[in-house]
C-alpha positions as CSV (number, residue, x, y, z in Angstrom):
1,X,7.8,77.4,-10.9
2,X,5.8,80.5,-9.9
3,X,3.8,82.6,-11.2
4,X,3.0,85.9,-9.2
5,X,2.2,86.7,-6.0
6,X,4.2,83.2,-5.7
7,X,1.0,81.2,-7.0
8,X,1.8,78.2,-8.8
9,X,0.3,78.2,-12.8
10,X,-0.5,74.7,-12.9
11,X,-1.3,75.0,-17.1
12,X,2.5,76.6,-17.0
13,X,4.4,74.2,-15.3
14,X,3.0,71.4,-17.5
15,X,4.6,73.4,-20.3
16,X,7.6,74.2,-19.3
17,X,9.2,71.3,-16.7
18,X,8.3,67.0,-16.9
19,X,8.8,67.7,-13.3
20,X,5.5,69.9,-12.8
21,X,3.4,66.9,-13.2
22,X,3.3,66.2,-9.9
23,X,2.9,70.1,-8.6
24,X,-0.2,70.1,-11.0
25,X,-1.8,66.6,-10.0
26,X,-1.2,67.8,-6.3
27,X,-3.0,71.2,-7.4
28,X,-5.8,68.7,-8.7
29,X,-6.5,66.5,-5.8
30,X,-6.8,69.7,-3.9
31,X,-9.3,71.5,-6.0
32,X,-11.1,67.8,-5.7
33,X,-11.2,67.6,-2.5
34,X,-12.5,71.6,-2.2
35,X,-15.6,70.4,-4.6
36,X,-16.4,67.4,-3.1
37,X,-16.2,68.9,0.7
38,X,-18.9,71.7,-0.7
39,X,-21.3,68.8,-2.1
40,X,-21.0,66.4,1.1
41,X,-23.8,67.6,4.2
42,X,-22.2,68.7,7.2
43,X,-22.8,66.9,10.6
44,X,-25.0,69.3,12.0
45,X,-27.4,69.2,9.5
46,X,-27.3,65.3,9.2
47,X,-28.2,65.8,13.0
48,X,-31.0,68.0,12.4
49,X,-31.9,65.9,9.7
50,X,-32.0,62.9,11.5
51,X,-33.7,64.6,14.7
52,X,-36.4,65.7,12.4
53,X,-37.1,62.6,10.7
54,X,-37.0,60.6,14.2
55,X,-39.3,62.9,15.7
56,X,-41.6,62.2,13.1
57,X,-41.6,58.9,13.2
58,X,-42.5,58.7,17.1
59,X,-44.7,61.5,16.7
60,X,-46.7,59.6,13.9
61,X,-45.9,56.1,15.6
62,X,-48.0,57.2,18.8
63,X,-51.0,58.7,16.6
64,X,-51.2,54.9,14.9
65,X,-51.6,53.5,18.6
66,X,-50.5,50.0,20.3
67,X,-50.6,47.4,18.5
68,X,-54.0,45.9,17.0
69,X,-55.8,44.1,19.3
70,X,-53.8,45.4,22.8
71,X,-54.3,48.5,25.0
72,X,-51.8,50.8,25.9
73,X,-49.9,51.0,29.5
74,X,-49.5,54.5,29.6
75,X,-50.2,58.0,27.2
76,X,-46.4,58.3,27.2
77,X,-46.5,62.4,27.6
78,X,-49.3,62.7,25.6
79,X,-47.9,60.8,22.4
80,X,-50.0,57.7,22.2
81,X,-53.0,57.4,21.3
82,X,-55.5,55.0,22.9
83,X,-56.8,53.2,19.8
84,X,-54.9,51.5,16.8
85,X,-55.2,53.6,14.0
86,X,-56.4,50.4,11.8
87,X,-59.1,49.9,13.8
88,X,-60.9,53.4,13.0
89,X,-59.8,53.6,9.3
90,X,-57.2,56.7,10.4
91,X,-54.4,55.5,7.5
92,X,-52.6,59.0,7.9
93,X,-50.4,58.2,11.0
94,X,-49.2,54.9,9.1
95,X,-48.2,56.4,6.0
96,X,-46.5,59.5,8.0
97,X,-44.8,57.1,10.2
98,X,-43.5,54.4,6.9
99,X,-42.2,58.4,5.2
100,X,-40.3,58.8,8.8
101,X,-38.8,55.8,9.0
102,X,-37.5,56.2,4.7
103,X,-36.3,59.6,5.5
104,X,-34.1,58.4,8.3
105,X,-32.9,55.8,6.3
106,X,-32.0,58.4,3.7
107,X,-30.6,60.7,6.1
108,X,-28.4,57.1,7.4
109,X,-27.4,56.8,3.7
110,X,-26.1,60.1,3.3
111,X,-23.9,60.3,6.8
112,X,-22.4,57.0,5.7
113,X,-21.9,58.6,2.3
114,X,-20.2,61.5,3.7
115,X,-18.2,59.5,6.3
116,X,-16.9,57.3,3.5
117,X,-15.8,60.3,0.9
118,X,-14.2,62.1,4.0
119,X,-12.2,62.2,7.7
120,X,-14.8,61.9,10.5
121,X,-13.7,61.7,13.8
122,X,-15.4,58.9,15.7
123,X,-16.7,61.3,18.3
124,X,-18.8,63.5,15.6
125,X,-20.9,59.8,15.1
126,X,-21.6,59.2,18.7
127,X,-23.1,63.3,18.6
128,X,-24.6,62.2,15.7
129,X,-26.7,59.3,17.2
130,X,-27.2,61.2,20.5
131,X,-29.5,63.3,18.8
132,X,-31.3,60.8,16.2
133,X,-31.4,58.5,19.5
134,X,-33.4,61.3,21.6
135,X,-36.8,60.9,20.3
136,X,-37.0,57.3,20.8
137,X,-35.8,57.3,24.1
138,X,-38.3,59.8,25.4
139,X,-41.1,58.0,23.0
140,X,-43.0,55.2,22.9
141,X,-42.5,51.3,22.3
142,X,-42.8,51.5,18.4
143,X,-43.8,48.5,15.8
144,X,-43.8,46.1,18.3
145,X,-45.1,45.3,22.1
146,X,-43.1,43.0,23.0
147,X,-41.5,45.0,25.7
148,X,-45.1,44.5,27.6
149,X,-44.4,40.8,27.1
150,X,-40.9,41.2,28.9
151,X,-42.5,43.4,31.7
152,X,-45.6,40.9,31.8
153,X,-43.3,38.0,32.4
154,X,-41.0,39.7,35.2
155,X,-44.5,40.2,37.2
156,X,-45.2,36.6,36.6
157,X,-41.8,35.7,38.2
158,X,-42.3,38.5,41.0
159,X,-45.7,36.7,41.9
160,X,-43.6,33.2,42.1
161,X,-45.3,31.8,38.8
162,X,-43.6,30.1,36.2
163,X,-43.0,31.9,33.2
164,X,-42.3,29.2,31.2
165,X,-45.8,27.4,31.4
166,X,-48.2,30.0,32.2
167,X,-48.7,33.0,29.7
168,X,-49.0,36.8,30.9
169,X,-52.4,36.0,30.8
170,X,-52.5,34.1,34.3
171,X,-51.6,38.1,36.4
172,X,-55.4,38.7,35.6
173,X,-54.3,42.3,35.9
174,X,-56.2,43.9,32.8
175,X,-53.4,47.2,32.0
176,X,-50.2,45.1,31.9
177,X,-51.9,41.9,29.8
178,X,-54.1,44.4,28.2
179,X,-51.0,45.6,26.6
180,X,-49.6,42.7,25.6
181,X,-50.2,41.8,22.0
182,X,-53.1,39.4,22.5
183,X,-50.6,36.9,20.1
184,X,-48.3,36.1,23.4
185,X,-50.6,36.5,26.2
186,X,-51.3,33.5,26.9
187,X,-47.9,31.9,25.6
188,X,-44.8,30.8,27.8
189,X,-41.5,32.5,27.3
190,X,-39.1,31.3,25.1
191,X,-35.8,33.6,26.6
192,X,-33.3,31.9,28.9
193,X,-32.9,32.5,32.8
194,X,-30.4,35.9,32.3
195,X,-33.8,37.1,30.8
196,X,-35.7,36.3,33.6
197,X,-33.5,37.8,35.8
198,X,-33.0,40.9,33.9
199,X,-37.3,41.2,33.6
200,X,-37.2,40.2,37.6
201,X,-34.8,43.3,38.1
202,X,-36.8,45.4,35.9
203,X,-40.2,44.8,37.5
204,X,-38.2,45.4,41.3
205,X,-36.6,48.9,40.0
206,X,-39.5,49.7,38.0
207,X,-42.0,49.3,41.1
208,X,-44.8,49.0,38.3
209,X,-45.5,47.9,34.7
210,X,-44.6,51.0,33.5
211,X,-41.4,51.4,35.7
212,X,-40.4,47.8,34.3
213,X,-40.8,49.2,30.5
214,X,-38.7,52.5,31.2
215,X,-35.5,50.1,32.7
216,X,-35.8,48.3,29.9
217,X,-35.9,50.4,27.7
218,X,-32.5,52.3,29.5
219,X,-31.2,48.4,29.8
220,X,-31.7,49.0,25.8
221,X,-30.0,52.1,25.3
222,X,-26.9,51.2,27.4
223,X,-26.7,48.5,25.3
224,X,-26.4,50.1,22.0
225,X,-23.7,52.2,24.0
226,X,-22.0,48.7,24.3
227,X,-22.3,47.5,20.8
228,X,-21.0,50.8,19.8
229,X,-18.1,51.1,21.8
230,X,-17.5,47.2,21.0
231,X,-17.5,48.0,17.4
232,X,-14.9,50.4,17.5
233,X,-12.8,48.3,19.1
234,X,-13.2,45.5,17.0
235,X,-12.4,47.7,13.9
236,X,-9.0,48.7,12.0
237,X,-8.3,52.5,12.9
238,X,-9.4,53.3,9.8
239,X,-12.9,52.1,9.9
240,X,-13.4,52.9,13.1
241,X,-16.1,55.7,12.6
242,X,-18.2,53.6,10.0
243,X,-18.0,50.9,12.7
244,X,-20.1,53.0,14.5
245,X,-22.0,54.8,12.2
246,X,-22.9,51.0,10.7
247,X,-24.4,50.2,14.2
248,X,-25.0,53.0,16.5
249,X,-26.3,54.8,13.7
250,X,-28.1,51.9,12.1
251,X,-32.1,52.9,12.1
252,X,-33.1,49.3,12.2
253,X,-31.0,49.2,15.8
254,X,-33.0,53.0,16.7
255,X,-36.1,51.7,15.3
256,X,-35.9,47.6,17.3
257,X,-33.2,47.9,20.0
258,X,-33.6,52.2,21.4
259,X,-37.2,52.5,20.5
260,X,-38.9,48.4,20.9
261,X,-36.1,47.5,24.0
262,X,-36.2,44.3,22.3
263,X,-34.0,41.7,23.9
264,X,-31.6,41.7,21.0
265,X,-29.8,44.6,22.3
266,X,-28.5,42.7,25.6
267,X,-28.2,39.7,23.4
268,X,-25.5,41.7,20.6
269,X,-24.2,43.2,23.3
270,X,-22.5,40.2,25.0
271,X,-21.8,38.7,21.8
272,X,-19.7,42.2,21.0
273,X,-18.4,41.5,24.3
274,X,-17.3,38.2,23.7
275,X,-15.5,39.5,20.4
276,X,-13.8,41.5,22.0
277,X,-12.5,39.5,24.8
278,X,-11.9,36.3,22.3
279,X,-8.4,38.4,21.1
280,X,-7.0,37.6,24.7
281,X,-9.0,35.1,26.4
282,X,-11.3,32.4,24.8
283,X,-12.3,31.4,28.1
284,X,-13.7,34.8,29.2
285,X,-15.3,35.1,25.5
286,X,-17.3,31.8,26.3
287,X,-18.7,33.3,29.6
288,X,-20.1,36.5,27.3
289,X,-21.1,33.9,24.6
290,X,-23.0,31.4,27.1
291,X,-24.6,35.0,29.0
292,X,-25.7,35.9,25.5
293,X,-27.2,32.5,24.8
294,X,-29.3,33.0,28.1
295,X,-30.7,35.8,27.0
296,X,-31.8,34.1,23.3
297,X,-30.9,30.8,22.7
298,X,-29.5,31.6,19.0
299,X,-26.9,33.0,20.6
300,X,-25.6,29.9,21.2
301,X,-24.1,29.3,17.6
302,X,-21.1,31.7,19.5
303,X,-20.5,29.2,21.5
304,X,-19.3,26.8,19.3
305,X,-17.5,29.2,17.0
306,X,-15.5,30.0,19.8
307,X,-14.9,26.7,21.0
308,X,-14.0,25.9,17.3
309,X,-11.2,28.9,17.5
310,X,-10.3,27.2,20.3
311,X,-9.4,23.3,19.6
312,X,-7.8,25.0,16.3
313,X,-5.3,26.4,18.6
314,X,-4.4,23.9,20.2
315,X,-4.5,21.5,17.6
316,X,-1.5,23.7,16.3
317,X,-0.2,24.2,19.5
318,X,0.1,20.2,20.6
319,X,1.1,18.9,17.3
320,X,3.0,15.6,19.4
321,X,1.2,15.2,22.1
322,X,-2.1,16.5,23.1
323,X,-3.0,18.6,26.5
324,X,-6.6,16.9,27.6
325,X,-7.1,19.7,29.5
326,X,-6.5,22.4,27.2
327,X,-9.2,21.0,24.8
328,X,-11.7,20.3,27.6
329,X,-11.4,24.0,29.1
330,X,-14.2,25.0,26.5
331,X,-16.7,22.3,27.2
332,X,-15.9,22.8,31.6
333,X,-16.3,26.9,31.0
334,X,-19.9,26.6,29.2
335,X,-20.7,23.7,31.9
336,X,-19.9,26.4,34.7
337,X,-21.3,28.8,33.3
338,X,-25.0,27.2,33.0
339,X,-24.8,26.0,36.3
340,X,-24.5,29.2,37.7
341,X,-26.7,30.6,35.6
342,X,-29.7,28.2,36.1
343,X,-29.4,28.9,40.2
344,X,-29.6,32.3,39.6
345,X,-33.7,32.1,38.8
346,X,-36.1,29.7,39.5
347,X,-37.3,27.5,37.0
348,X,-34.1,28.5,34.7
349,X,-34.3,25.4,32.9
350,X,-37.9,25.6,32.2
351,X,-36.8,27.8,29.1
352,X,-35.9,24.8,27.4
353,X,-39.8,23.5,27.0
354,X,-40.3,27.2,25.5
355,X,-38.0,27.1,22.7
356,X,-41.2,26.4,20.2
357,X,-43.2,29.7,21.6
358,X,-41.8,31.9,18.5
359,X,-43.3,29.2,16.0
360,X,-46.6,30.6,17.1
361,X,-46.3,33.7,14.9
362,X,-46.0,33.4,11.3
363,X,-44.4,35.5,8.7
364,X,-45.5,35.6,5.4
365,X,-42.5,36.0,2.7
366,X,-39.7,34.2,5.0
367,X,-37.9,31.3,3.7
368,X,-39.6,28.6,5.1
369,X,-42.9,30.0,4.8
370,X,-42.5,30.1,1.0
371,X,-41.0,26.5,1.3
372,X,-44.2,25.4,3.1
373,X,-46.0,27.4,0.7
374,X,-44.5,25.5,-1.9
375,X,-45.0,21.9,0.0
376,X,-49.0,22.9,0.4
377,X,-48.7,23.7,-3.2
378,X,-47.5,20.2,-4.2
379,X,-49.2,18.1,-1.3
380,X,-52.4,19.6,-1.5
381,X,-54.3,23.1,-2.4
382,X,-54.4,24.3,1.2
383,X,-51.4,24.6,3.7
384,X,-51.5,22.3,6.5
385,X,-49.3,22.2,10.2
386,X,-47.4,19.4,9.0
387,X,-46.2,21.1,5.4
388,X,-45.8,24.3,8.0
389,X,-43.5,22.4,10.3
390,X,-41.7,20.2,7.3
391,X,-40.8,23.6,6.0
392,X,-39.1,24.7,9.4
393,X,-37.1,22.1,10.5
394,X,-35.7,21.7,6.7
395,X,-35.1,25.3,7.5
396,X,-33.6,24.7,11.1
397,X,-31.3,21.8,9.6
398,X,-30.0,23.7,7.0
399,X,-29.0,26.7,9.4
400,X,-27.2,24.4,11.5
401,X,-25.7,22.7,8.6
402,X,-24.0,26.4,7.7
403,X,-22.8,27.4,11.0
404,X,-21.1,23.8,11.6
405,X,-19.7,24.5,8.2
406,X,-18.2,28.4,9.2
407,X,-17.0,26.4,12.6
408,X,-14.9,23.6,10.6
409,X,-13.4,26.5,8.3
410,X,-13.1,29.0,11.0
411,X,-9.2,29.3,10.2
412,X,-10.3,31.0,6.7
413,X,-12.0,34.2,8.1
414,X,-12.5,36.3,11.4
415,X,-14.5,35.0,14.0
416,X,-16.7,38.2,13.6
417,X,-17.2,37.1,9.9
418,X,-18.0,33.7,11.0
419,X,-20.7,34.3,14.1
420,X,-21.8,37.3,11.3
421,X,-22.9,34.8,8.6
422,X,-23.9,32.2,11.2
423,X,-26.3,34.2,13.0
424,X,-28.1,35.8,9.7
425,X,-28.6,32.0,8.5
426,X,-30.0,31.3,12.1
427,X,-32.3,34.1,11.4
428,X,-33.1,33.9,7.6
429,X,-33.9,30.3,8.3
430,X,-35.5,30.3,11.3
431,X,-39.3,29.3,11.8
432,X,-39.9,33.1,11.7
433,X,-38.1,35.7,10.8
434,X,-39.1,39.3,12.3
435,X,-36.7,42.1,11.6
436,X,-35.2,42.8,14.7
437,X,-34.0,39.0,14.6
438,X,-31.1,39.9,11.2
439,X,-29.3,42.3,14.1
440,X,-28.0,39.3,15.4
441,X,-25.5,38.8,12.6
442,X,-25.4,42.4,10.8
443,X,-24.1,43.6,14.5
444,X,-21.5,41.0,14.3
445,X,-20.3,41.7,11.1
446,X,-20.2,45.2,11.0
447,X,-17.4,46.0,12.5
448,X,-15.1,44.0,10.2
449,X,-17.1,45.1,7.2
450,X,-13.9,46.2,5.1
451,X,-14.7,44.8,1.7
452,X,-17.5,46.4,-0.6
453,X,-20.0,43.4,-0.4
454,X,-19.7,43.0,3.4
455,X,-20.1,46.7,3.7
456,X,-23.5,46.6,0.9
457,X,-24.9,43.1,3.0
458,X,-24.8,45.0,6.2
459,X,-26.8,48.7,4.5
460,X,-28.9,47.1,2.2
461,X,-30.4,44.6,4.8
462,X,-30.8,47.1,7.2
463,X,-32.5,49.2,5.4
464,X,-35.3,46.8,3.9
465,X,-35.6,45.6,7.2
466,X,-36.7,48.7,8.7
467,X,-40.3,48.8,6.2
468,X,-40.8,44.8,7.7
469,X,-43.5,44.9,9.9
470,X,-44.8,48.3,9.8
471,X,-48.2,48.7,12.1
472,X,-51.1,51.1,11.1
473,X,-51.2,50.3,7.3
474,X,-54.2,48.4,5.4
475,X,-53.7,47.4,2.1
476,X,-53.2,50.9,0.4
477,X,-51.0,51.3,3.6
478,X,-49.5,48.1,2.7
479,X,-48.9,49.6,-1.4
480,X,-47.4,53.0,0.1
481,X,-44.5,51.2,1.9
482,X,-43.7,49.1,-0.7
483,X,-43.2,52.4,-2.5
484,X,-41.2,54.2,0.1
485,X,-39.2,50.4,-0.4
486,X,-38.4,51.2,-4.0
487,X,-36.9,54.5,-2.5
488,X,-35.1,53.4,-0.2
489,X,-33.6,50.7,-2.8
490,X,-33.4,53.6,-5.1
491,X,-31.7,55.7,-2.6
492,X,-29.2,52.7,-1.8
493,X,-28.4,52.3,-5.5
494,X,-27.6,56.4,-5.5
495,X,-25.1,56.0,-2.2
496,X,-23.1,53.5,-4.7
497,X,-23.2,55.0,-7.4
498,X,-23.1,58.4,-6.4
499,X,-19.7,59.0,-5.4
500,X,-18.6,58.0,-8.9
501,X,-20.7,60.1,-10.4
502,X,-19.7,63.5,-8.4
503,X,-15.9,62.4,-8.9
504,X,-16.6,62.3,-12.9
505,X,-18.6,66.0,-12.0
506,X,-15.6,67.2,-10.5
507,X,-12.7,65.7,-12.6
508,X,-14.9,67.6,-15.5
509,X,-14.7,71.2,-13.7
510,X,-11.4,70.5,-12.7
511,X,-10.2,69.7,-16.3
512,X,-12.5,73.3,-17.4
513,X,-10.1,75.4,-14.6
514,X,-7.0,73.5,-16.1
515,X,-8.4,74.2,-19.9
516,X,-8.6,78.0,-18.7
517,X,-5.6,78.5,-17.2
518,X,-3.8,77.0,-20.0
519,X,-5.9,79.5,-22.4
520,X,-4.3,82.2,-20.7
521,X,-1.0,82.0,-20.8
C-alpha cells in the first residue's frame, strides 16, 4: 500500500498485509545499497590516490640511487641520484619509498574492496592502472638492476660474444657494466634464446644502453597490457574486472614488471597466451608455452601441464584403439618449436650451461635457505656449499614432485589452477626466491580466482611480496619496513573483515529508519 505522495511506509505495510514483506525487504536492500555506495571511494580518487602514492615511490626510489655497489646509466629527468643512499647514511629516501610502496598497497586494497562490494565496469580498471602505471613508466628502474643486466647482455650478443660464458663484464665499457649490479657482472645468463633475441632487438632499436632499457621497459608495459587483457578473457563475466584489477592493478606487477622491466612480464605473458589459446587449440598453447620457457626456463612446467591436458583427451577420446599420432603431436610441437627457436640466435643452446647462474645470489628466509640453515645447524656450527646445495636440490625435487603431481590430477581442476600452484612451488622452492619470481603463478591463477582462499593467496602474497627486497634501508630501515609489513597485514585483515563490519553498520541504521517509521504511525 501507499502512503502519500504515493511513498511506500515500509513500518505500515508490515502491519497491515503478510504480502508487504517483500515491498519492505526490497525498501531495505535499497537503503543498503545507498549506505554502502556513500562509504565505498570513488574511482577518481582511488586514481589520485594511487598516482600520488606512485609518484612517491619513484620520486623517493630515485633519491635512494642504483643499487649498492653499481653506477647509474642515466639521471632519468633529473630523478636519480648518482649515489646509493646506503652508502652516505641518507636513510630518508628508503623509508619514504617502503611508506610509498604500503600506501599503494593500501590504495590496491581499497579498489579491490570497492570492486568487490559494487558494479565496476572493466574499462574504469584499465583508467585506473593507466594513471597508477604513469609514474613508473616515465621513472626509473626501481629495487632492482637487472634491466642493465638484460641491456648488458644484448651488447654482448651485438659484439658477437657469447652471453652464456662471458659476463657483462667482458664489454669493458665502464657506464653499461658500471650499472650492472656488481653481483651479475661477471656471470653468464641464465634466460633462453627468445631472451637473447628480444635483448639483441632491444640494443638494435635502442642504438645505446640507454635506448636498450627504455624498449624494454615498453617491451614491459605492453606486456602487462597482455596479461591484462588475457585475464579478462580467461575470467567468468562476472569476475572479469577483479581479473584485471588482481593483475593490472597488482603493485607487485607496477613495482617488478612496469617499473624493473623484469623478464617475467614477457614470460606471464605467453603463458596467459597459451591459456587462452589451450580452450581451442593445445597445439598453438604449446608454441606460447615453449616461447615462454625460452624466455625463463620455469616456464617450462606449462609445457607438460598442457601436454598432460592433452594425452587426457585422447585417452577419453580413443578408448579402443589408440591414434599414435594424436599422442605424439605434443612431444613433435615442443620438438619444432626448439628447433626453430635455437636457429633463431647464436649460441641458443648455450643457455642450458647457465641454468645454475641464479644460485649465485642468496636469499635469506626462503625455503631452502632455512632448510640449509637447519642442515649447517645439525652437520656443523657454520653453513657450508654442500649443506647450501643439499638444501636446493631437496627443494628442486620436491617442486617437481608437485607439478608432476598437478599434471597426473589435471582432470580435477583448471589448467590455470594447475600451472598457478605449479609455478608458485617452482618459485617458493627454488634455489632463490626473489619477489618478482611468485608472479609466475599468482598471474596464472588470478584470473580463475573465484573462491575466497584463491582470491586471499593471490592479495596476501602480493602484498608481502612488495616490502621483499627493498633497497636504501640499514637496519633501522630494515625495522621500519617490517612495520609498514604489519600494516599492510593489518590493512589486509581490514579488506576481509571490513565489509562485514559496514554491512552489520548499516543493517543497524537501517533497522533505526525502520524503528522510526514504525514509531510514527
Amino acid at each position: 500500500m501507499a502512503g502519500g505522495r504515493g511513498q511506500v511506509r515500509p513500518g505500515l505495510e508490515l502491519r497491515r498485509c503478510p504480502d508487504a514483506v517483500d515491498t519492505a525487504e526490497h525498501a531495505r536492500s535499497h537503503i543498503e545499497v545507498s549506505l554502502i555506495s556513500q562509504v565505498r571511494p570513488r574511482p577518481a580518487a582511488l586514481a589520485a590516490a594511487g598516482f600520488v602514492a606512485a609518484t612517491l615511490t619513484v620520486v623517493a626510489g630515485g633519491r635512494v640511487g642504483p643499487v649498492l655497489g653499481s653506477a647509474r646509466l642515466t639521471s632519468w629527468f633529473g630523478l636519480l641520484t648518482g649515489s646509493p643512499a646506503r652508502a652516505d647514511g641518507r636513510l630518508l629516501p628508503g623509508v619514504l619509498q617502503a611508506f610509498g610502496i604500503g600506501a599503494l598497497v593500501v590504495v590496491w586494497l581499497l579498489t579491490l574492496s570497492a570492486l568487490w562490494a559494487g558494479k565496476w565496469r572493466e574499462g574504469v580498471v584499465w583508467r585506473l592502472a593507466a594513471w597508477w602505471a604513469i609514474p613508473f613508466v616515465v621513472g626509473p628502474p626501481l629495487l632492482s638492476s637487472d634491466v642493465y643486466s638484460y641491456a648488458a647482455q644484448g651488447e654482448l650478443l651485438t659484439r658477437g660474444f657469447n652471453p652464456y660464458v662471458l659476463g657483462p663484464a667482458a664489454l669493458n665499457n665502464g657506464d653499461v657494466v658500471n650499472a650492472v649490479d656488481p653481483v651479475w657482472r661477471n656471470a653468464p645468463s641464465p634466460y633462453g634464446p627468445l631472451t637473447g633475441l628480444l635483448q639483441h632487438g632491444a640494443v638494435a632499436i635502442g642504438g645505446s644502453p640507454v635506448g636498450a632499457v627504455v624498449a624494454l621497459r615498453v617491451v614491459a608495459a605492453l606486456s602487462v597490457v597482455v596479461i591484462g587483457l588475457c585475464a579478462a578473457t580467461l575470467a567468468t563475466d562476472r569476475m572479469r574486472a577483479t581479473a584485471v584489477a588482481l593483475t593490472v592493478l597488482n603493485p607487485l606487477v607496477l613495482l617488478q614488471v612496469v617499473s624493473a622491466a623484469h623478464l617475467e612480464g614477457a614470460m606471464c605473458a605467453l603463458l596467459m597466451l597459451a591459456l587462452v589459446a589451450c580452450r581451442r587449440s593445445p597445439a598453438l598453447a604449446l608454441v606460447a608455452a615453449c616461447a615462454a620457457a625460452a624466455i625463463k626456463a620455469p616456464a617450462a612446467a606449462a609445457i607438460l601441464l598442457i601436454s598432460a591436458q592433452h594425452w587426457r583427451m585422447a585417452r577419453s577420446w580413443t578408448t579402443r584403439s589408440p591414434n599414435w599420432a594424436y599422442w605424439l603431436q605434443p612431444v613433435a610441437v615442443v620438438a619444432a618449436c626448439w628447433l626453430t627457436f635455437s636457429l633463431l640466435v647464436a649460441h641458443s643452446w648455450g643457455w642450458l650451461s647457465g641454468l645454475t647462474t641464479p644460485t649465485v645470489g642468496y636469499t635469506r628466509g626462503s625455503p631452502t635457505a632455512l632448510l640449509g640453515d637447519l642442515l649447517s645447524a645439525i652437520v656443523s656450527w657454520a653453513p657450508s656449499p654442500d649443506t647450501i646445495a643439499a638444501a636446493r636440490a631437496v627443494g628442486l625435487v620436491a617442486a617437481a614432485c608437485i607439478v608432476c603431481y598437478l599434471a597426473a590430477t589435471s582432470d580435477r581442476r583448471q589448467l590455470s589452477r594447475s600451472l598457478g600452484y605449479g609455478l608458485l612451488a617452482v618459485a617458493a622452492l627454488g634455489p632463490v626466491v626473489y619477489p618478482w619470481y611468485l608472479l609466475w603463478g599468482l598471474l596464472c591463477l588470478a584470473p580463475t580466482a573465484d573462491s575466497r582462499f584463491e582470491r586471499r593467496l593471490v592479495v596476501t602474497t602480493s602484498c608481502f611480496a612488495c616490502f621483499m627486497g627493498l633497497t636504501g634501508l640499514n637496519h633501522t630501515g630494515v625495522v621500519v619496513s617490517e612495520v609498514l609489513l604489519f600494516a599492510a597485514a593489518f590493512a589486509i585483515a581490514t579488506r576481509w573483515w571490513g565489509p562485514a563490519l559496514l554491512r552489520t553498520r548499516v543493517r543497524r541504521r537501517v533497522a533505526d529508519v525502520s524503528d522510526t517509521s514504525l514509531a510514527r504511525t
